[in-house]
C-alpha positions in Angstrom: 24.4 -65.6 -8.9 27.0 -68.5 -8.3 23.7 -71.2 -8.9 22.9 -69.5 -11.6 26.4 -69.6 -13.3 26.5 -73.1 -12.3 23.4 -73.7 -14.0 24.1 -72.7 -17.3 27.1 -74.4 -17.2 25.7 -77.8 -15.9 23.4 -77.4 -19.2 26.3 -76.6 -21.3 28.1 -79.8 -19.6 24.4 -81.7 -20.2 24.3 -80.8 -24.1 27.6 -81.6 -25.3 28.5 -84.7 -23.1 25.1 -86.2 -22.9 22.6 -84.8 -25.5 24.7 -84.5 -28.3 27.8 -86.3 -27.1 30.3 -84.6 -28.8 32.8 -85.4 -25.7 33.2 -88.8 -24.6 31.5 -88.7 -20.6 34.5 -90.9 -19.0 36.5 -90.6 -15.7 38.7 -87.7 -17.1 36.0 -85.7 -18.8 34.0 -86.1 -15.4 37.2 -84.7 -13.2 37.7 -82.1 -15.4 34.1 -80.7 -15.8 34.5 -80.7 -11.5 37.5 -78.9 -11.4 36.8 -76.1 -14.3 34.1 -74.2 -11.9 35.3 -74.2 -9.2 38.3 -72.8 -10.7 36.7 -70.3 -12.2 34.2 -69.5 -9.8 36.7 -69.0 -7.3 38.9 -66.9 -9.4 35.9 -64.9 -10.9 34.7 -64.0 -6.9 38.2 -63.1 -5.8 38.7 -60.7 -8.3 34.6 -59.2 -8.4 35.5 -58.9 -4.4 38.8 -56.7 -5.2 37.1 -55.1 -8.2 33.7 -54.8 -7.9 33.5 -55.2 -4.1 30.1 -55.2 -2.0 29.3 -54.8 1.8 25.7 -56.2 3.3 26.2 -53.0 5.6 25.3 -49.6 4.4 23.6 -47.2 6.7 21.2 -44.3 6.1 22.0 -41.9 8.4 20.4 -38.7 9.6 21.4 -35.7 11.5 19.1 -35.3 14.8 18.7 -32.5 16.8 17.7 -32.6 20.5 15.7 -29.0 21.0 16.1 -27.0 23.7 14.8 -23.4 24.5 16.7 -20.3 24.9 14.2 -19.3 27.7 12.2 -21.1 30.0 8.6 -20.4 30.2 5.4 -23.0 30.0 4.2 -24.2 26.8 0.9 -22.5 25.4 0.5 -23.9 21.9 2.4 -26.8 20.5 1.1 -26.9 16.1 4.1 -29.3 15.4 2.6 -33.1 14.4 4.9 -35.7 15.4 6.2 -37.8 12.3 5.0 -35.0 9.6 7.0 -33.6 7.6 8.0 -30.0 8.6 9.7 -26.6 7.1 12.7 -24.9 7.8 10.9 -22.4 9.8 7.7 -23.3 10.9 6.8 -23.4 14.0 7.7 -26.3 16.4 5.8 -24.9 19.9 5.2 -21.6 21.7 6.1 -20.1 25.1 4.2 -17.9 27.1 6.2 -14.8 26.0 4.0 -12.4 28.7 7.1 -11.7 30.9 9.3 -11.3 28.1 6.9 -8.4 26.6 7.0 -7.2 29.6 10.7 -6.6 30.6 11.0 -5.4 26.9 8.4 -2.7 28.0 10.1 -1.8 31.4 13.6 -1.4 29.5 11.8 0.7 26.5 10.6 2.6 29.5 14.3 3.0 31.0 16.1 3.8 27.8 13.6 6.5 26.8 14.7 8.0 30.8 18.4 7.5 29.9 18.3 9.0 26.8 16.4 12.3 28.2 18.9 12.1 31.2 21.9 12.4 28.0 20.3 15.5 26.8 19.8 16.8 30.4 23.6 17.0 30.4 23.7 18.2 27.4 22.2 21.1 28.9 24.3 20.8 32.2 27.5 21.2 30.2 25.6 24.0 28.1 24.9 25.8 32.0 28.4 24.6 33.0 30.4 26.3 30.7 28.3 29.6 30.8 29.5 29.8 34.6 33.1 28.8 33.5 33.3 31.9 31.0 31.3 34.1 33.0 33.8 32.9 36.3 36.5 34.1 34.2 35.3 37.4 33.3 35.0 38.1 36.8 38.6 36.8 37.5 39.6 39.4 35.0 37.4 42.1 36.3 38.6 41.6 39.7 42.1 41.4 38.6 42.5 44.3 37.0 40.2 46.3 39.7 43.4 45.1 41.7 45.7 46.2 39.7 44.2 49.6 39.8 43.5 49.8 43.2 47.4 48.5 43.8 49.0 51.6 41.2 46.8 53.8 43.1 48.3 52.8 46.3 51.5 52.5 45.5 51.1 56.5 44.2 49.6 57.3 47.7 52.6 55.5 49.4 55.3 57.7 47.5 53.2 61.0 47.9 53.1 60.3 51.6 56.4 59.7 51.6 57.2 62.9 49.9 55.2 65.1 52.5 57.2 63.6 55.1 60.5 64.8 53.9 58.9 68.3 53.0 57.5 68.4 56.7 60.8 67.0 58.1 62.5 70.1 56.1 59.8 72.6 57.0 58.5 73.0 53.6 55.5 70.8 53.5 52.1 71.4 55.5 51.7 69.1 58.0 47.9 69.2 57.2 48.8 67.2 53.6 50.9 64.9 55.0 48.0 63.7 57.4 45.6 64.1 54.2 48.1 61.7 51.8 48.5 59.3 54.7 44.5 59.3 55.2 44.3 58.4 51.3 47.3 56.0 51.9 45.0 53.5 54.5 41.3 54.7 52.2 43.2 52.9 49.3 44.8 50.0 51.1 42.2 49.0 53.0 40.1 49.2 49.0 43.5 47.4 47.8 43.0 44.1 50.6 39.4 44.4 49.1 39.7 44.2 45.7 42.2 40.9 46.7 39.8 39.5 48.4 37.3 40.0 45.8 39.6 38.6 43.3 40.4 35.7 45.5 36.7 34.5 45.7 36.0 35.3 41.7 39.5 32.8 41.3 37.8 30.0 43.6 34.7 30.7 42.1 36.4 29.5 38.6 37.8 26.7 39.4 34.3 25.4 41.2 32.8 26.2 37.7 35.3 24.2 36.1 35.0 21.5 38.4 31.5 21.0 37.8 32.2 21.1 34.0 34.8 18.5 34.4 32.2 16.2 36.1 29.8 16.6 33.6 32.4 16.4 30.6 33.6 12.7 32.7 30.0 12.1 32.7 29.4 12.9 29.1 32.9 11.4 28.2 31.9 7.6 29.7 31.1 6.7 25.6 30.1 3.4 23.8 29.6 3.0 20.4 28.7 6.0 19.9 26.3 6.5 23.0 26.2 7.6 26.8 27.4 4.4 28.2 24.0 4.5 29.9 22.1 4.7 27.4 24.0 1.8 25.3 24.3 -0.2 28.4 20.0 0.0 28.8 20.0 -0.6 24.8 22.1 -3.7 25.0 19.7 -4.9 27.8 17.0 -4.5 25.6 17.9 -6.0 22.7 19.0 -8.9 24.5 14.9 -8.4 26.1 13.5 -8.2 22.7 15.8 -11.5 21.6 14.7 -13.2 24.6 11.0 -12.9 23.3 11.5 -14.1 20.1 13.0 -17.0 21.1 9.6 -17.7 23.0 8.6 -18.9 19.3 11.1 -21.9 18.6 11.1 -22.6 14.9 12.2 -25.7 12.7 16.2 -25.3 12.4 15.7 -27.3 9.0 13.5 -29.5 6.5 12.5 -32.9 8.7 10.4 -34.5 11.2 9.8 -34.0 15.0 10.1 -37.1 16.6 7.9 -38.6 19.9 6.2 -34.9 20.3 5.9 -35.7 24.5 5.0 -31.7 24.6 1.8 -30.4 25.3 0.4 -26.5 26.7 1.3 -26.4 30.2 4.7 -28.5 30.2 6.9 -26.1 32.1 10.0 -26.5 29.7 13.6 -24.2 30.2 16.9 -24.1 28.3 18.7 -26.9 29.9 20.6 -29.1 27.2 19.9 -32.5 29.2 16.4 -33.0 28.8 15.6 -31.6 25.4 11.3 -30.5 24.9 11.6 -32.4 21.8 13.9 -34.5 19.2 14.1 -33.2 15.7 15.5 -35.4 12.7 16.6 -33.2 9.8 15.4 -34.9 5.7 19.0 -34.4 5.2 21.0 -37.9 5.5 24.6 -39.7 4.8 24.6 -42.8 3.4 27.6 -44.9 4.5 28.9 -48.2 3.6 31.2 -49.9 5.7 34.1 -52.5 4.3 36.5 -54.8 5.2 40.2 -53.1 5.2 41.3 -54.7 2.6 38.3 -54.5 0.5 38.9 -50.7 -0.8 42.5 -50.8 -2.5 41.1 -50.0 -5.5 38.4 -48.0 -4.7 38.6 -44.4 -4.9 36.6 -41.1 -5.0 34.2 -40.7 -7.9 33.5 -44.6 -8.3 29.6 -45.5 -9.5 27.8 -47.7 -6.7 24.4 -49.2 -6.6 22.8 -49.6 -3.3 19.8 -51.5 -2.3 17.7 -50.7 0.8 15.9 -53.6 2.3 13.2 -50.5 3.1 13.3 -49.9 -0.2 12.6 -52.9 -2.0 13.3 -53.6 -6.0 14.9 -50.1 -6.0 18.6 -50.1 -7.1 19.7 -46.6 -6.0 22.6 -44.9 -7.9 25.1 -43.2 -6.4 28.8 -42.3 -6.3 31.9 -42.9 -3.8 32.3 -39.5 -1.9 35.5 -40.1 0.1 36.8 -43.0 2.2 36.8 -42.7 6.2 40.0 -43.8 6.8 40.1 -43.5 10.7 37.7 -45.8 13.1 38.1 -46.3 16.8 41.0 -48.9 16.9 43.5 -46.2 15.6 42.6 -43.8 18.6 45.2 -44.9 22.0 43.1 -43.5 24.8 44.6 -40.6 27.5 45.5 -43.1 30.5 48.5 -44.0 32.8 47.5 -48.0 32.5 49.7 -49.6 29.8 47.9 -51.2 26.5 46.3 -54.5 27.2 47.0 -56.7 24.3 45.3 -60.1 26.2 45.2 -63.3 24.8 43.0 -62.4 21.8 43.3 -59.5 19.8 40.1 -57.5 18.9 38.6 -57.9 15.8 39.6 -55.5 13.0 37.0 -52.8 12.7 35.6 -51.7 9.3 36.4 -48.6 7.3 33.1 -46.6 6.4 32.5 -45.4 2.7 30.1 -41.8 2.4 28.3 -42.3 -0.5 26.6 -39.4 -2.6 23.1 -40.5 -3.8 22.5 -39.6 -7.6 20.1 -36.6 -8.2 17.7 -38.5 -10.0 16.8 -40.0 -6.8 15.9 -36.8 -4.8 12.2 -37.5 -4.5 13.1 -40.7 -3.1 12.9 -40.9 0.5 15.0 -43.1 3.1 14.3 -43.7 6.5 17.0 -42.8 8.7 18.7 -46.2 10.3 18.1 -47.9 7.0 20.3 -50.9 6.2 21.0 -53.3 3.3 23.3 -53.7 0.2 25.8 -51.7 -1.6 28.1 -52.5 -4.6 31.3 -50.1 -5.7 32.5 -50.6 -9.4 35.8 -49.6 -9.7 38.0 -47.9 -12.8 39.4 -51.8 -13.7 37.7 -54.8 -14.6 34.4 -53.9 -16.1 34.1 -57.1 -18.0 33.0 -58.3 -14.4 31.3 -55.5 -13.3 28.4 -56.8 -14.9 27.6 -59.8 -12.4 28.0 -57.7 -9.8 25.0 -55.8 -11.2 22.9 -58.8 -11.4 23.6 -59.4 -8.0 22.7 -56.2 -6.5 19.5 -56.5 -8.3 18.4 -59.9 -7.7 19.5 -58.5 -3.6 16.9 -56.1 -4.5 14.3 -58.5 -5.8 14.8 -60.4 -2.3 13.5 -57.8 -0.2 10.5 -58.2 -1.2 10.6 -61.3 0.9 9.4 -61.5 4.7 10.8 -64.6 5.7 9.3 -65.8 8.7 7.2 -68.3 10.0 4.2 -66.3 11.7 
């Protein structure tokens, strides 16, 4: 651009001082047609570089994700092409998933046991409490067979007691007092009895309501909703069945699998280290990255024009999404060793740009680690913006060249 300006003005300078001649061509004339461009030029770059400032260093980048397995397994099928474009979704490659279906079908098998052994105590507790009430009836039964038994006694007591003072004042018969005693040990002897029945028909109880309180613990041991068994069996399973489908691994988004080294057979497990394959995602950043003192004026929402040496004569619109204002010299690293300054300070790192490629250009597609040109027009100066424009364009024009000698 700077030839070319310097062009049309050495024709200007050509056809008024030596076509036409309007302007005598002496020593002054000649000093002064020197020093007017390079005035100017100088001026007009300083202020399309604060204005209107470019950077030969925007990057295409893409998001890439190393995948790795849930389960381990070998590989029986691997459909993916390496390099094709691939769906969110569709299938990358296949694990065996036979010992998966298999432990889903031995834990279907144990929670269909754990939930008949629920309803078994169901039926316990059902059985449980039957004895409890029936354990108390007989408490009460034998109680009051007691308390008969005891009034009875107690009656026999007081009559013997009464024959003995009628005997001992020679009224009574001797013959009843022997009779009332007799009736006196029948109904003791059925009193100690009847105690001893009671006794057993109390232990009895409380054995029947210790084995409902076991099966009521057992019962009681509750989660979410279920015996703890049975939701203990139905977590395992679910985490069975989610096993298995992750013996199908899927696309996690649009893009392209990278150097597909997997075939059928490759034993492959879910250890992050060595991924079974590398996925790059269609989604990309573009970022430009400027000198610090480059992006005073710019600000979010700026227009920019980029152009892609993959992507020759295409000028790609596109707006300023936000400046990065944070790089790797402003991070002081955890250590007990003091900064080392040394005799030369390190260069000033640059601050990156995200860019947000216009919609129009959607269909266009850019390879990730793509390089080349950007240009940022900012809210002043416009008057200027429009060699900056040219620029870019003739930038774009240039790719088209392979310079090299073979």
């Amino acid at each position: 651009m700077d030839a070319l300006l310097l062009a049309i003005y050495a024709f200007f300078v050509w056809f008024i001082f030596i076509k036409k001649k309007w302007l005598p061509w002496n020593t002054t004339s000649q000093v002064i047609v020197v020093i007017i461009p390079v005035v100017a030029l100088t001026i007009l770059i300083l202020l399309l570089n604060v204005f209107a400032p470019s950077s030969s260093d925007v990057r295409v980048l893409k998001y890439v994700v190393n995948i790795v397995p849930q389960v381990k397994g070998k590989v029986i099928e691997v459909p993916v092409e390496p390099n094709r474009l691939v769906k969110k979704g569709q299938v990358l490659f296949k694990i065996d998933p036979t010992p998966y279906q298999l432990a889903v079908k031995s834990l279907e098998a144990q929670l269909a046991s754990a939930q008949g052994t629920s309803r078994e105590l169901d039926e316990q507790l059902v059985g449980a409490t039957g004895k409890v009430n029936e354990a108390q009836g007989a408490v009460v039964q034998a109680a009051a067979r007691t308390t008969e038994v005891s009034a009875k006694t107690e009656l026999a007591r007081m009559r013997v007691g009464q024959n003995r003072e009628l005997v001992a004042t020679g009224a009574g018969s001797k013959f009843d007092l022997e009779q009332a005693e007799a009736n006196l040990k029948e109904l003791e002897g059925t009193l100690a009895n009847a105690r001893a029945v009671e006794t057993q028909a109390r232990a009895a109880e409380v054995q029947a309501r210790a084995g409902e309180r076991q099966i009521r613990q057992r019962i009681g041991a509750v989660s979410g909703g279920e015996y703890a068994q049975v939701a203990q069996v139905r977590a395992q399973l679910e985490n069975a069945r989610w096993e298995l489908e992750q013996t199908t691994v899927l696309a996690p988004a649009d893009g392209y699998a990278i150097n597909v080294q997997l075939r059928p057979g490759t034993m492959t497990a879910a250890f992050p280290i060595t991924p079974a394959l590398t996925f790059v995602e269609e989604e990309f950043q573009v970022v430009a990255l400027y000198s610090q003192n480059e992006l005073h004026q710019v600000a979010p929402g700026n227009d920019a024009e980029i152009s892609l040496i993959t992507n020759p004569g295409d000028v790609i619109k596109a707006k300023v999404d936000s400046i990065i204002w944070a790089q790797g010299q402003g991070q002081s690293q955890m250590s007990t060793a003091l900064p080392t300054t040394g005799a030369q300070a390190p260069p000033p790192n640059k601050f990156p740009v995200k860019l947000i490629i216009d919609p129009k250009h959607k269909d266009l597609f850019l390879a990730a680690g793509a390089r080349g040109d950007v240009a940022i027009y900012t809210d002043h100066m416009h008057a200027i913006h429009i060699l900056r424009m040219v620029l870019i364009r003739i930038t774009a024009k240039t790719n088209y060249l392979v310079l090299k000698l073979h």
